[in-house]
C-alpha positions as CSV (number, residue, x, y, z in Angstrom):
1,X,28.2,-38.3,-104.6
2,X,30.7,-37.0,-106.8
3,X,33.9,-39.0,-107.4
4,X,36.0,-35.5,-105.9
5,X,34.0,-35.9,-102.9
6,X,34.2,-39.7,-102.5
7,X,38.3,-38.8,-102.5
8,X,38.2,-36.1,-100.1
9,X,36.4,-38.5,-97.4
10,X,38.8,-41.0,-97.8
11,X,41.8,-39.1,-97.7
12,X,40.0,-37.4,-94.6
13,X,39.2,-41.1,-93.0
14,X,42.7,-42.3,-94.1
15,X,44.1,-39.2,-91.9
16,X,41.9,-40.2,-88.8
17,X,44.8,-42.6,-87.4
18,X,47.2,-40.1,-87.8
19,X,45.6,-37.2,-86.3
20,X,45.0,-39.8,-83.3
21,X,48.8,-40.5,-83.5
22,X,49.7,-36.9,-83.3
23,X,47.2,-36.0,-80.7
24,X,48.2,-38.8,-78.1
25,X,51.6,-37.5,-78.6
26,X,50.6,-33.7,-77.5
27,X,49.3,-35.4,-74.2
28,X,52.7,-37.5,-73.6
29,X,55.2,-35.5,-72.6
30,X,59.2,-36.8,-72.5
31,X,59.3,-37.5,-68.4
32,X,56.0,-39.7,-68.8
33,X,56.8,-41.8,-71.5
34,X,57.8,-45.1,-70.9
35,X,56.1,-45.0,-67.2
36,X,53.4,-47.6,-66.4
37,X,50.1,-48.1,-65.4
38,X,50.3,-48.0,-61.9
39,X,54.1,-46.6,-61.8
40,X,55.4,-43.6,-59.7
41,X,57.7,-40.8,-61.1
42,X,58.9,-37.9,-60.3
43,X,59.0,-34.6,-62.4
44,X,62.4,-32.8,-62.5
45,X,63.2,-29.5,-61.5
46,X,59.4,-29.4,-60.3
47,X,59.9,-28.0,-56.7
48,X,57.8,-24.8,-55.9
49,X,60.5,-23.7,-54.7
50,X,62.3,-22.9,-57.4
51,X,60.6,-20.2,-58.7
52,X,60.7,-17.9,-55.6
53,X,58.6,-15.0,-55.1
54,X,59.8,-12.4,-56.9
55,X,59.8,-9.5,-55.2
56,X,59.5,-11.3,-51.9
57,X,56.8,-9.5,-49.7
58,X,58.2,-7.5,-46.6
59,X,58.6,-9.6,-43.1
60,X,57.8,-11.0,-40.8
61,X,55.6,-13.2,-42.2
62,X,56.0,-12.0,-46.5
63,X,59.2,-13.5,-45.8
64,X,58.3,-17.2,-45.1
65,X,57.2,-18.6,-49.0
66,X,57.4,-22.1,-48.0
67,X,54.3,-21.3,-45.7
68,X,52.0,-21.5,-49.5
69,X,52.3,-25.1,-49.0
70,X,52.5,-25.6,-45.2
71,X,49.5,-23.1,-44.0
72,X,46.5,-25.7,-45.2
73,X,46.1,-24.8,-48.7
74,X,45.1,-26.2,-52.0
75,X,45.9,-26.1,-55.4
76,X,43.3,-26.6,-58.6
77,X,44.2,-28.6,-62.0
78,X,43.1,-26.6,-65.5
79,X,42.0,-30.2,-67.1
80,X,42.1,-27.9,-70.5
81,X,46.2,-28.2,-70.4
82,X,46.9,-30.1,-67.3
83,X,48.3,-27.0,-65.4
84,X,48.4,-26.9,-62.3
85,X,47.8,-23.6,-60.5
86,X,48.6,-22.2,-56.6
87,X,46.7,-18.7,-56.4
88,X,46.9,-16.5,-52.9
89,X,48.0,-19.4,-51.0
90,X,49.3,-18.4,-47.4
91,X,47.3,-16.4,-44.6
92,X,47.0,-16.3,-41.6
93,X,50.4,-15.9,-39.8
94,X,52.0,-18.1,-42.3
95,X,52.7,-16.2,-45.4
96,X,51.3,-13.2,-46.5
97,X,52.1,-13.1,-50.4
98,X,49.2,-13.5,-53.1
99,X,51.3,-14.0,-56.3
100,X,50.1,-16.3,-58.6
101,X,52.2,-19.7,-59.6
102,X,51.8,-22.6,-62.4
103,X,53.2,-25.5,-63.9
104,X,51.9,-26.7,-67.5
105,X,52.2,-30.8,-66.9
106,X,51.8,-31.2,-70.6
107,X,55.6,-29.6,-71.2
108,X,58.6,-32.5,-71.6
109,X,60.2,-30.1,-68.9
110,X,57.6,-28.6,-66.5
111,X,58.7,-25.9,-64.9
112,X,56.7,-23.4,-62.5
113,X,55.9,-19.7,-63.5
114,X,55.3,-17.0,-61.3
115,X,52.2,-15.4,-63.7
116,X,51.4,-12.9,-61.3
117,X,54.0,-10.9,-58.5
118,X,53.0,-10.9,-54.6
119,X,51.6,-7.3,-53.2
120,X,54.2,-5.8,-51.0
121,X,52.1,-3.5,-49.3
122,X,49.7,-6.0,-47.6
123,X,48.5,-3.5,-44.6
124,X,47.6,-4.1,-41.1
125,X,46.5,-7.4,-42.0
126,X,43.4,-9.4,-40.7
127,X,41.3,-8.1,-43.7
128,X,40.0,-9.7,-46.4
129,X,41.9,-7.3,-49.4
130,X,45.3,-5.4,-49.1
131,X,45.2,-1.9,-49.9
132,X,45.6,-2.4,-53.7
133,X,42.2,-3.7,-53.5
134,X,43.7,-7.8,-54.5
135,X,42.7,-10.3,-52.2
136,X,44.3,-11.3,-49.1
137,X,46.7,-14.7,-48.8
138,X,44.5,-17.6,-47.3
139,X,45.0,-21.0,-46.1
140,X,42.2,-22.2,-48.9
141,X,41.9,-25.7,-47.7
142,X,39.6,-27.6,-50.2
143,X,38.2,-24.2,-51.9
144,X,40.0,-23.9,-55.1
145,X,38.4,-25.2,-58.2
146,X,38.9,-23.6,-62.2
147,X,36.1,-22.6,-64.3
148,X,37.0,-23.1,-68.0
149,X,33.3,-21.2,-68.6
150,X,35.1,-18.1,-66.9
151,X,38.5,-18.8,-67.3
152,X,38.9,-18.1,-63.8
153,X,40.9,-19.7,-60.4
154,X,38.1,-19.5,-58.0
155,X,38.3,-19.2,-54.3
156,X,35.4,-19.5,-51.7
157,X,36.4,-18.5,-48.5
158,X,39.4,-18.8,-46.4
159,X,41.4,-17.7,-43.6
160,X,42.9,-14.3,-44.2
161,X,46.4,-13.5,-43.9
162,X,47.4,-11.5,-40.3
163,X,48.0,-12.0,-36.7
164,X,44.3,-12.9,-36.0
165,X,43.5,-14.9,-39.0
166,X,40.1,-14.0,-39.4
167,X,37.8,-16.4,-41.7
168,X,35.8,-14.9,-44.5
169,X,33.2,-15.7,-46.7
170,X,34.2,-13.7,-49.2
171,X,35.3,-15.3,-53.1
172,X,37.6,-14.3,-55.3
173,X,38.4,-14.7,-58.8
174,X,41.9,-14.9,-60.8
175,X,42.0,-14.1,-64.9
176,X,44.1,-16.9,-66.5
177,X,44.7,-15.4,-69.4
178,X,45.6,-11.8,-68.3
179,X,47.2,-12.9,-64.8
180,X,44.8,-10.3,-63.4
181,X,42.3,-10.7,-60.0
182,X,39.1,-9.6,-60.2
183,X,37.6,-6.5,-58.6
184,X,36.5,-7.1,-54.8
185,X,32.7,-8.3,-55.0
186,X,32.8,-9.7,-58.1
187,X,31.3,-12.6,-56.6
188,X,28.4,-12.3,-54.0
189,X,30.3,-14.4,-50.4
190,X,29.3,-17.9,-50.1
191,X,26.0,-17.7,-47.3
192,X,27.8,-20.2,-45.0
193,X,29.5,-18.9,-42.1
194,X,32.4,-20.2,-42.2
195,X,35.2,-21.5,-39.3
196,X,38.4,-22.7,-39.7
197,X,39.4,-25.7,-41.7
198,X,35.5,-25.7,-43.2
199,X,36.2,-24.7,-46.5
200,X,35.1,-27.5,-49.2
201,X,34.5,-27.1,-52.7
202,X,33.2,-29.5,-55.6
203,X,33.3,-28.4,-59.1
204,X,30.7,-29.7,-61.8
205,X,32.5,-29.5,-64.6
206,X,29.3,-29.8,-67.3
207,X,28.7,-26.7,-66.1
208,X,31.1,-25.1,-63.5
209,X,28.9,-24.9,-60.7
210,X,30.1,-25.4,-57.2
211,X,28.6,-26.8,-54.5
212,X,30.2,-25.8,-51.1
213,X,30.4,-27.5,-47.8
214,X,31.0,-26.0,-44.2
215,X,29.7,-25.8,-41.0
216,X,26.7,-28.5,-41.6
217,X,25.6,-26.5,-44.4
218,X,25.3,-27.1,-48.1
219,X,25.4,-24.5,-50.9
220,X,25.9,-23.9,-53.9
221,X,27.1,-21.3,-56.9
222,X,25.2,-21.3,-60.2
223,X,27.6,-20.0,-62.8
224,X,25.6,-18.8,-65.2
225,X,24.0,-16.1,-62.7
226,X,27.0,-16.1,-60.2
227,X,24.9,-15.9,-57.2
228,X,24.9,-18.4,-54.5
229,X,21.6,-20.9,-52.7
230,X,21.6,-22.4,-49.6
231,X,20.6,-25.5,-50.7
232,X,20.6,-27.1,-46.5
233,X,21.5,-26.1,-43.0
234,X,21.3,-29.5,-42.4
235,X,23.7,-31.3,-44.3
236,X,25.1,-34.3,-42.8
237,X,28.5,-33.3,-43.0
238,X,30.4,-30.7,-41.6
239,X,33.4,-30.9,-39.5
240,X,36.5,-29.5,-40.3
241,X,38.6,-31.2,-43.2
242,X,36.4,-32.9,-45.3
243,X,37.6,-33.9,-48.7
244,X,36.0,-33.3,-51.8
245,X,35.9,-35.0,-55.0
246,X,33.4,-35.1,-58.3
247,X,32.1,-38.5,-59.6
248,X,32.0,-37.9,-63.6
249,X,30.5,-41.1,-64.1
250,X,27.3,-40.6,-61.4
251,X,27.1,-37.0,-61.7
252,X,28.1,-36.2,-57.8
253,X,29.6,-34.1,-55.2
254,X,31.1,-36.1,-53.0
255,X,32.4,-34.8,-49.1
256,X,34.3,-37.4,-47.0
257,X,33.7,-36.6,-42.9
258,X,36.7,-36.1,-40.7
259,X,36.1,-38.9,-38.4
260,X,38.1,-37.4,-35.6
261,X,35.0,-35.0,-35.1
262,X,31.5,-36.9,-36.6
263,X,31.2,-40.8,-38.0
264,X,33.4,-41.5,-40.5
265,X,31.2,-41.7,-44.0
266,X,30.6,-40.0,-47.3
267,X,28.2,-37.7,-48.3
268,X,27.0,-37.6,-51.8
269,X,24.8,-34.8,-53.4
270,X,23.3,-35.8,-56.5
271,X,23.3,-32.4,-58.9
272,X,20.6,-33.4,-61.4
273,X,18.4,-34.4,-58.9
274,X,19.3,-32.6,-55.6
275,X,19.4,-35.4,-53.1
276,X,21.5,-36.7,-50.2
277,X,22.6,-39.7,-50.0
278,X,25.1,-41.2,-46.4
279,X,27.5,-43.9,-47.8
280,X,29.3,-46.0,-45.2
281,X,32.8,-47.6,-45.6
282,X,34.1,-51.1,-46.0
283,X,37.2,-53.0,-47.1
284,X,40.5,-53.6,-45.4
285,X,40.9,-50.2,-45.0
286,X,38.0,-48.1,-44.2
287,X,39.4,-47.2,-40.7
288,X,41.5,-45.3,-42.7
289,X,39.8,-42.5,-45.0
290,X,39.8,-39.5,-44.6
291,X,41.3,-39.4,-41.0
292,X,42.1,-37.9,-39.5
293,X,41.1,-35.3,-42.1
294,X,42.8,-33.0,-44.9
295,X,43.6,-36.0,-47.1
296,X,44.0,-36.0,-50.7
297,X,41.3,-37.8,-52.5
298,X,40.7,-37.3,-56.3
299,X,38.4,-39.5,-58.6
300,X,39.6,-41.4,-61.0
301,X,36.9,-42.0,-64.1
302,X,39.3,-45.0,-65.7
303,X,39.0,-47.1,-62.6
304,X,35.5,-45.8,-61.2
305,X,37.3,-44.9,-58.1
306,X,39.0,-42.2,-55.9
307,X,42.6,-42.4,-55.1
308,X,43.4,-41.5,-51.6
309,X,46.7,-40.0,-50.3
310,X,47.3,-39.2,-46.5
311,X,51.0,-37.6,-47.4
312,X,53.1,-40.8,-45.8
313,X,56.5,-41.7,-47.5
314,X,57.1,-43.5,-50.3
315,X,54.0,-43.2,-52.6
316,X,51.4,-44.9,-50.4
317,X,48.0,-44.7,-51.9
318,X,44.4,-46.2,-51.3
319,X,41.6,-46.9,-53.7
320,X,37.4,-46.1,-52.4
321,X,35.0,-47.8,-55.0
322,X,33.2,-45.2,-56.4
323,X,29.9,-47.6,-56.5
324,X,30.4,-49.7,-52.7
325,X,32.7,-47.3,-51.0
326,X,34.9,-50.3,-49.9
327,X,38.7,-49.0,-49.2
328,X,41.4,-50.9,-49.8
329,X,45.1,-50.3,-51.0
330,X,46.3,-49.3,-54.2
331,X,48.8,-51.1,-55.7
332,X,52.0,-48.8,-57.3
333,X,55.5,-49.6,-58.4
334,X,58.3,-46.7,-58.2
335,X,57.6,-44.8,-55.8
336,X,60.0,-46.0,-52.9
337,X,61.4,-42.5,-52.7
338,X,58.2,-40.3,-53.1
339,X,58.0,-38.0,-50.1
340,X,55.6,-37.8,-46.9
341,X,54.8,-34.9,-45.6
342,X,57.0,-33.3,-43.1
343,X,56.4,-32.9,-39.6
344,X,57.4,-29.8,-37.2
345,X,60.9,-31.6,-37.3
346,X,61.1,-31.8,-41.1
347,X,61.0,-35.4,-40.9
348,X,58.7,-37.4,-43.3
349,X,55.7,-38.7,-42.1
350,X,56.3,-42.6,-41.7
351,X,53.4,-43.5,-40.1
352,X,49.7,-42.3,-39.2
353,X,48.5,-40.2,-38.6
354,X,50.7,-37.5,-40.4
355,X,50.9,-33.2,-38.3
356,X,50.8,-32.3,-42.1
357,X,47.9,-32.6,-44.9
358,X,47.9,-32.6,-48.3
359,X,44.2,-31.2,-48.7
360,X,43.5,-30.1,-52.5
361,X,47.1,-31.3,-53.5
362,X,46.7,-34.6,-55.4
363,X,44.8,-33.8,-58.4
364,X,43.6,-35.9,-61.3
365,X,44.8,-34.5,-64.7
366,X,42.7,-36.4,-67.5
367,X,44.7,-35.8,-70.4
368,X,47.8,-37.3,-68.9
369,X,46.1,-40.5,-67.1
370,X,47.2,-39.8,-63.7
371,X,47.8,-38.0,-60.1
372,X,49.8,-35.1,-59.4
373,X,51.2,-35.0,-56.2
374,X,52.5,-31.8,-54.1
375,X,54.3,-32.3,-51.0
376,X,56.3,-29.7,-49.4
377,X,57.8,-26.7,-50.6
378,X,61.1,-27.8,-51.8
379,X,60.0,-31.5,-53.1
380,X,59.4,-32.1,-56.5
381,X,56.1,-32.9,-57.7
382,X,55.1,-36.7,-58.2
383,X,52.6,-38.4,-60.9
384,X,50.7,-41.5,-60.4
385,X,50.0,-43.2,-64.1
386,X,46.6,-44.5,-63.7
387,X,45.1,-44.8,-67.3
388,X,46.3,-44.5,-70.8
389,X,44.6,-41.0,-70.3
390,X,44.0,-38.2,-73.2
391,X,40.0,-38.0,-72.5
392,X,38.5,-38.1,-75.8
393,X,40.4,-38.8,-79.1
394,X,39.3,-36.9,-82.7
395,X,36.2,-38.5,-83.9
396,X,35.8,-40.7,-87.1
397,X,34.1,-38.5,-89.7
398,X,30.3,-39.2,-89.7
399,X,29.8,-38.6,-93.3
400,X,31.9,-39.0,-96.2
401,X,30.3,-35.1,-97.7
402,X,32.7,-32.5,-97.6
403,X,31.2,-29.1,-98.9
């Protein structure tokens, strides 16, 4: 080794701590510093509703934006910059507009964007794609997920937009980058026939395969081919509602039952080696997952657990071991004032169980350590500090030779 060389590794090593020091500060932005493990806040200026669709789509129902967070829908995190993104979100007689909207959490100010403008001419409705050939608004339930493979917002089924509300199969695809939807059949439809309230997707992230849930029926969509297997018509699972989650650490899709229509229990799906495993509850609070359905549940790889929220007031969440499956309550500080969901009334939801749900709208974000948390239209968003967060730091250099 010459003596140049022995310099350059040292100087490179030397550097190490502060390229660590820079990079946790990219992932801490002003309004989390200072907040605690376990502490509540609430983002500023966050509200969907301030960025209002722009041009808003004709009446009767074009007309009613705050129905992209009412009408059942869900929302899907980019973990690549903790962005959180509400594509097509609407349907049935609800809201008609299929603009695109997000919010980068990683900004000191987050702010959301409308990246792509609502179709104005949607047509008779009840169809799956307005004239323009873009796809139709949809209460999405649990569907969205991101591929970062694709660079794509991904939806599996829904409930269309119009009078009827008819339920496809059909999935559809939204650019990222260029703020552009795919062409109609892009994607082969998901092979489940699907009913109302049945759409649940789990992304694997190693390899951004989904594996879809409805109607007692498991599937699921290989990426790298983009066609879609019925893996079982005899899943046992399948009412309407059931969450989703991934476990990172065991390599699972997991699907919580609505226990207001089948027993109340988990259903995990092991990817690597395709099997099916029923997981009961315990703990103080296992009465109280997932029901009566539509609740927010995200994992959580720091505490080897998922984080449940069922939209009451004032920050309100449960832990489910990831391992036992024993619910309890989650301890939190600061979040007094955090919103419920409201009810037909527009009161908050003080006690169970809540008319709204929160579905797909309390998403991990890796990078910042926490939970975002969408309520209703007008309400800020909310994070939950779980972890120090970041994911994965530079690595130490493995050898001192630089070429």
């Amino acid at each position: 080794m010459t003596r140049r060389t022995l310099i350059r590794g040292i100087l490179a090593t030397a550097a190490l701590p502060l390229a660590r020091s820079a990079w946790a500060q990219q992932v801490t932005p002003a309004w989390l510093r200072g907040v605690p493990i376990g502490g509540w806040v609430e983002l500023p200026n966050s509200a969907i509703s301030t960025v209002q669709p722009n041009p808003l789509p004709p009446f009767p129902f074009g007309g009613y934006p705050a129905g992209k967070i009412t009408a059942w829908i869900g929302m899907a995190m980019d973990q690549r910059s903790c962005t959180l993104w509400s594509v097509a979100n609407g349907g049935h007689n609800d809201y008609s507009g299929n603009e695109a909207d997000s919010i980068n959490l990683l900004a000191d100010a987050p702010a959301w964007v409308q990246k792509r403008a609502p179709t104005q001419n949607v047509g008779p409705g009840d169809q799956s794609y307005y004239p323009d050939g873009t796809p139709a608004s949809r209460h999405s339930y649990y569907g969205p997920v991101i591929s970062t493979i694709r660079n794509r917002y991904l939806i599996p089924g829904g409930v269309m937009y119009g009078s009827v509300g008819p339920t496809r199969e059909v999935m559809d695809g939204f650019d990222l980058t260029n703020n552009v939807y795919d062409a109609a059949g892009t994607y082969p439809n998901e092979p489940i026939p699907l009913f109302a309230g049945g759409a649940s997707s789990v992304l694997d992230p190693r390899n951004d395969n989904i594996y879809f849930s409805s109607n007692g029926s498991l599937a699921k969509w290989t990426q790298a081919t983009n066609t879609w297997t019925m893996l079982t018509s005899s899943f046992p699972i399948g009412a309407i509602y059931q969450a989703t989650a991934w476990d990172s650490k065991r390599n699972l899709a997991v699907f919580f039952s609505n226990p207001q229509y089948e027993p109340a229990r988990a259903v995990t799906y092991a990817a690597d080696s395709a099997t099916t495993t029923v997981k009961t509850y315990s703990g103080a609070q296992a009465g109280v997952v997932n029901n009566p359905g539509g609740d927010g549940i995200t994992y959580v790889p720091a505490l080897d657990a998922f984080l449940m929220h069922k939209g009451e007031h004032g920050g309100l969440v449960y832990r489910i071991d990831a391992a036992t499956f024993a619910a309890t309550s989650f301890t939190t500080t600061g979040g007094t004032n955090a919103p419920g969901l409201l009810d037909s009334a527009d009161n908050f939801c003080g006690s169970l169980p809540c008319t709204q749900h929160i579905f797909q709208r309390f998403i991990y974000c890796a990078k910042l350590g926490g939970v975002v948390y969408q309520s209703y239209y007008s309400a800020n968003l909310w994070f939950l500090r779980t972890d120090g967060g970041g994911g994965t730091p530079p690595s130490a250099p493995t050898s001192l030779l630089i070429r």
